[in-house]
DSSP file (Angstrom, degrees, kcal/mol; ACC not computed):
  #  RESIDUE AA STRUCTURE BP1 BP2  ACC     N-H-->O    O-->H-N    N-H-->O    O-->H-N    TCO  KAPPA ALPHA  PHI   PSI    X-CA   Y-CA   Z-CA
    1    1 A X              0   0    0      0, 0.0     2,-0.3     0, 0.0     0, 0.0   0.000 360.0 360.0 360.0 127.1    0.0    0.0    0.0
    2    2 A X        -     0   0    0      3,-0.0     2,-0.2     2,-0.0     3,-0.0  -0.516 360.0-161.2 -71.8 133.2    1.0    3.3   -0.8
    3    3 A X        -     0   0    0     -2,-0.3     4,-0.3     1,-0.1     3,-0.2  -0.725  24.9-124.7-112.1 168.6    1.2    5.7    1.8
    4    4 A X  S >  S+     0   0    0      1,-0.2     3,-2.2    -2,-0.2     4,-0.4   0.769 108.1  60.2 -88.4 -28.3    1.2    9.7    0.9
    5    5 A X  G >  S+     0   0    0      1,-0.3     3,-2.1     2,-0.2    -1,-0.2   0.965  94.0  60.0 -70.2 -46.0    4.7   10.3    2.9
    6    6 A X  G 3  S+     0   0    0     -3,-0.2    -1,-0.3     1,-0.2    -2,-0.2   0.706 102.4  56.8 -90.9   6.1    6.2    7.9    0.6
    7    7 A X  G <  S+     0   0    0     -3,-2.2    -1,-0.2    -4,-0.3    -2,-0.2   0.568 102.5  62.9 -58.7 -19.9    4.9   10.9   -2.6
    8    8 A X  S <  S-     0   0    0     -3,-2.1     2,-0.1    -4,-0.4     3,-0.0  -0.470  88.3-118.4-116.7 173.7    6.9   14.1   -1.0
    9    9 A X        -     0   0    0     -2,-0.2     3,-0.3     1,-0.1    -1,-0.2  -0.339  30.9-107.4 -80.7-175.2   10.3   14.4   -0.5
   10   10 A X  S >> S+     0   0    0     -2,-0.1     4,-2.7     1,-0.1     3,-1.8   0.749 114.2  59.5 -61.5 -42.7   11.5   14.8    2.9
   11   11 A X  T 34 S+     0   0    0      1,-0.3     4,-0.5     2,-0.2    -1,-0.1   0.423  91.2  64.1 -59.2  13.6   12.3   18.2    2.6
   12   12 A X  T 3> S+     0   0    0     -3,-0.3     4,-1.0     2,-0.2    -1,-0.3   0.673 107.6  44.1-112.4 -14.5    9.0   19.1    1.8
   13   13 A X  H <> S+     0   0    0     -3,-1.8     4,-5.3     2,-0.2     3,-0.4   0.945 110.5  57.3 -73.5 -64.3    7.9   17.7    5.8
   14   14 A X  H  < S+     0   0    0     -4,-2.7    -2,-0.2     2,-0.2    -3,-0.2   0.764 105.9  53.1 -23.0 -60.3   11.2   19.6    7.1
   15   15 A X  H >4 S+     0   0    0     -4,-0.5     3,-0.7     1,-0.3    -1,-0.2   0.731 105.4  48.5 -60.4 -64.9    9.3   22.7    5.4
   16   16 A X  H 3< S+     0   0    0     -4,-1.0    -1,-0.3    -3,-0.4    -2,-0.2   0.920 107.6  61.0 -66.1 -52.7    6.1   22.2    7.3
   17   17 A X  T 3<  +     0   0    0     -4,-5.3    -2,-0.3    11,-0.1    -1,-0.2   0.405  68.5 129.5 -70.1  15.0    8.2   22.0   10.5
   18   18 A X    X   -     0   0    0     -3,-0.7     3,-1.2    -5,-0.2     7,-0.2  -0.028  61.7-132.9 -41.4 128.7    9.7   25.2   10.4
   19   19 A X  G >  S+     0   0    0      1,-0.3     3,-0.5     6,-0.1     4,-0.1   0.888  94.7  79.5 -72.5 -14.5    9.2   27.0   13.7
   20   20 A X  G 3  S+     0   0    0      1,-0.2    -1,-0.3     2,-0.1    -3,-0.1   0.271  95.0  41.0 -99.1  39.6    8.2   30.0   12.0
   21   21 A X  G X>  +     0   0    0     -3,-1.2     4,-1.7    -5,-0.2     3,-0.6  -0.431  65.9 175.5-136.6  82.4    4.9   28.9   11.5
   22   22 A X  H <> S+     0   0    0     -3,-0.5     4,-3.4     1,-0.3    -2,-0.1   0.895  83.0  56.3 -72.5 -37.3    3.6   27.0   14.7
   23   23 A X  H 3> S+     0   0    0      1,-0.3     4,-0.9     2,-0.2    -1,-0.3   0.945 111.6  34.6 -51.3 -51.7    0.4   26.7   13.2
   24   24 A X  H <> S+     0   0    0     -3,-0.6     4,-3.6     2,-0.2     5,-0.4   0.916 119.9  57.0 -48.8 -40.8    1.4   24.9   10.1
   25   25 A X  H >X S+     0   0    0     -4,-1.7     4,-2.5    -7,-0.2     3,-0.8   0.960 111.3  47.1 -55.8 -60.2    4.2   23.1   12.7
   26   26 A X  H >X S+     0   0    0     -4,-3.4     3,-6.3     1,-0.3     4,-2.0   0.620 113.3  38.2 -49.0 -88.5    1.3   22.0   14.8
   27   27 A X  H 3X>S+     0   0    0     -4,-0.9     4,-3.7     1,-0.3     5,-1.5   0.715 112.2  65.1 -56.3 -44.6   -1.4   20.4   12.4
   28   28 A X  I <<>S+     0   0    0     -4,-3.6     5,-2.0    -3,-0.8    -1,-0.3   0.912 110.6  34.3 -55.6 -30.2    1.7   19.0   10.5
   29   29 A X  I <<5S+     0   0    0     -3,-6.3     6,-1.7    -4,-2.5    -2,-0.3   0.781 123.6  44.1 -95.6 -17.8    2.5   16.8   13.6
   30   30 A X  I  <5S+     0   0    0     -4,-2.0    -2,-0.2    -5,-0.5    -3,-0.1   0.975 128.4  22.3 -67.7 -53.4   -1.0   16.2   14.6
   31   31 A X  I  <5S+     0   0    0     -4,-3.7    -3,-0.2     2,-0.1    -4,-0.1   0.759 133.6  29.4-100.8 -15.3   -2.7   15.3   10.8
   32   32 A X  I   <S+     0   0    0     -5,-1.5    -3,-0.2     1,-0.1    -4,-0.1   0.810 131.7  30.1-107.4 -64.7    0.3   14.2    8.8
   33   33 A X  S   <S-     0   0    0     -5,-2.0    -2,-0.1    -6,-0.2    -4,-0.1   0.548  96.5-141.7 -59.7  -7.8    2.6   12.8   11.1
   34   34 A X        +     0   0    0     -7,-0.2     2,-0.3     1,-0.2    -4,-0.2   0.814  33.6 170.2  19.8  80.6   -0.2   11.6   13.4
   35   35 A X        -     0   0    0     -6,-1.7    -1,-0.2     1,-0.1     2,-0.1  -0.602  38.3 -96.6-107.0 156.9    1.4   12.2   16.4
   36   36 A X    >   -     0   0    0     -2,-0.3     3,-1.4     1,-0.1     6,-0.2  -0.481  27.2-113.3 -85.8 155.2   -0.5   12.0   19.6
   37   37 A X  T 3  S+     0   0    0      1,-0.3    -1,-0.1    -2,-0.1     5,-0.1   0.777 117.1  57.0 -57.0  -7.5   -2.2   15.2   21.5
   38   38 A X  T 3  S+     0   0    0      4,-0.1     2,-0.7     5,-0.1    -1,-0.3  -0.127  80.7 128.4-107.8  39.7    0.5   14.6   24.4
   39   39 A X    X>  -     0   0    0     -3,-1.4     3,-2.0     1,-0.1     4,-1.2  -0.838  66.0-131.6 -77.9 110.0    3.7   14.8   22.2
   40   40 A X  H 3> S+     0   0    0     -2,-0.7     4,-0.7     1,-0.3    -1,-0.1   0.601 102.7  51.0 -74.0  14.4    5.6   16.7   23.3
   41   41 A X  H 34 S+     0   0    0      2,-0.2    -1,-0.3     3,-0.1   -12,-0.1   0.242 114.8  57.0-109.2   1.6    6.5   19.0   19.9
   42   42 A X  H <> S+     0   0    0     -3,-2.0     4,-1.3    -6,-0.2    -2,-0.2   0.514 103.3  47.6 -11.8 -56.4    2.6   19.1   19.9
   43   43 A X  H  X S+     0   0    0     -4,-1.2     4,-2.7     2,-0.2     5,-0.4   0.932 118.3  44.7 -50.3 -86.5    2.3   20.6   23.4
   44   44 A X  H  < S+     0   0    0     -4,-0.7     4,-0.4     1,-0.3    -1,-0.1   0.554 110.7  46.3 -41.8 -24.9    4.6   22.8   22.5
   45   45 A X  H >> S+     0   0    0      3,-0.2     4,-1.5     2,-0.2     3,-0.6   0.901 116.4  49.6 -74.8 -62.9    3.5   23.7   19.1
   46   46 A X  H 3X S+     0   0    0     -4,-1.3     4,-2.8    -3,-0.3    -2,-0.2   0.743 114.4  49.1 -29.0 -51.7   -0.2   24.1   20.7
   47   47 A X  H 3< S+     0   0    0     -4,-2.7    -1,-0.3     2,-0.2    -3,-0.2   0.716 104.6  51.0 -79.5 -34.9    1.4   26.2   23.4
   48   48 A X  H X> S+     0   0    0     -3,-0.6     3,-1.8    -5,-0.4     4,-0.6   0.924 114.5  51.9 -86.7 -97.0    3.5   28.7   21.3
   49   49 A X  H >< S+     0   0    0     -4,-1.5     3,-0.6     1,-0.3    -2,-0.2   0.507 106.3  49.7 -44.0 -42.1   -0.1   29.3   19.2
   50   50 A X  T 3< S+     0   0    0     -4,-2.8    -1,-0.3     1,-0.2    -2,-0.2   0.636 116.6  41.5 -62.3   3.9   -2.3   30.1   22.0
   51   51 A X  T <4 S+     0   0    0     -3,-1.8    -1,-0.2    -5,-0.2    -2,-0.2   0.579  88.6 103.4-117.4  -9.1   -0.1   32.4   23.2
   52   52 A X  S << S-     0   0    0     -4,-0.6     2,-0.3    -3,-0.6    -4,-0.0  -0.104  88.5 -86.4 -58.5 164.6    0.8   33.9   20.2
   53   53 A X        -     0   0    0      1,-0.1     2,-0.5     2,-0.0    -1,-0.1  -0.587  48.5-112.4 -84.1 149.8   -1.0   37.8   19.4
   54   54 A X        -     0   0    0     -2,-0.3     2,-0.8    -3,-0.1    -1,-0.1  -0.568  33.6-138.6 -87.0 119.3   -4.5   37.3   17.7
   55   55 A X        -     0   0    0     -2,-0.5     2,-0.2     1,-0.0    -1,-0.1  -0.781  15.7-152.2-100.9 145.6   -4.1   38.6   14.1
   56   56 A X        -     0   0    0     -2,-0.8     2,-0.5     1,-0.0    -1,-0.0  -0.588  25.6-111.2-110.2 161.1   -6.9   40.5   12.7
   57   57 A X        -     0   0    0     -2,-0.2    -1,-0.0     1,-0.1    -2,-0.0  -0.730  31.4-171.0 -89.5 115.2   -8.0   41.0    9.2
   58   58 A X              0   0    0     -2,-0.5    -1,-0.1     1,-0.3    -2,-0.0   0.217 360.0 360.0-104.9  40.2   -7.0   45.1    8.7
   59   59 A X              0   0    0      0, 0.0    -1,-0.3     0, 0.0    -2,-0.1   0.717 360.0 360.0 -48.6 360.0   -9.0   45.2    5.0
């Protein structure tokens, strides 16, 4: 069975796990890497977005 990880490169994962987007980091370890909610590079991802400043749309 073909799995979608074996489609990308690696670098393309790397990419998505960049700290300087926690959001992206996070959902990339939750829904692609299907890591559990108590991971701790989950936590931590989780932790860094709620605490991040709330950006507003300034159209």
């Amino acid at each position: 069975m073909l799995r979608w990880s074996d489609l990308f490169e690696e670098s393309s994962v790397e990419w998505l796990l960049e700290q300087s987007n926690p959001s992206v980091r996070y959902f990339t370890l939750r829904d692609l890497l299907n890591k559990d909610e108590t991971d701790k590079e989950v936590v931590s991802s989780r932790d860094i977005i709620s605490n991040a400043p709330v950006i507003t749309d300034s159209w």
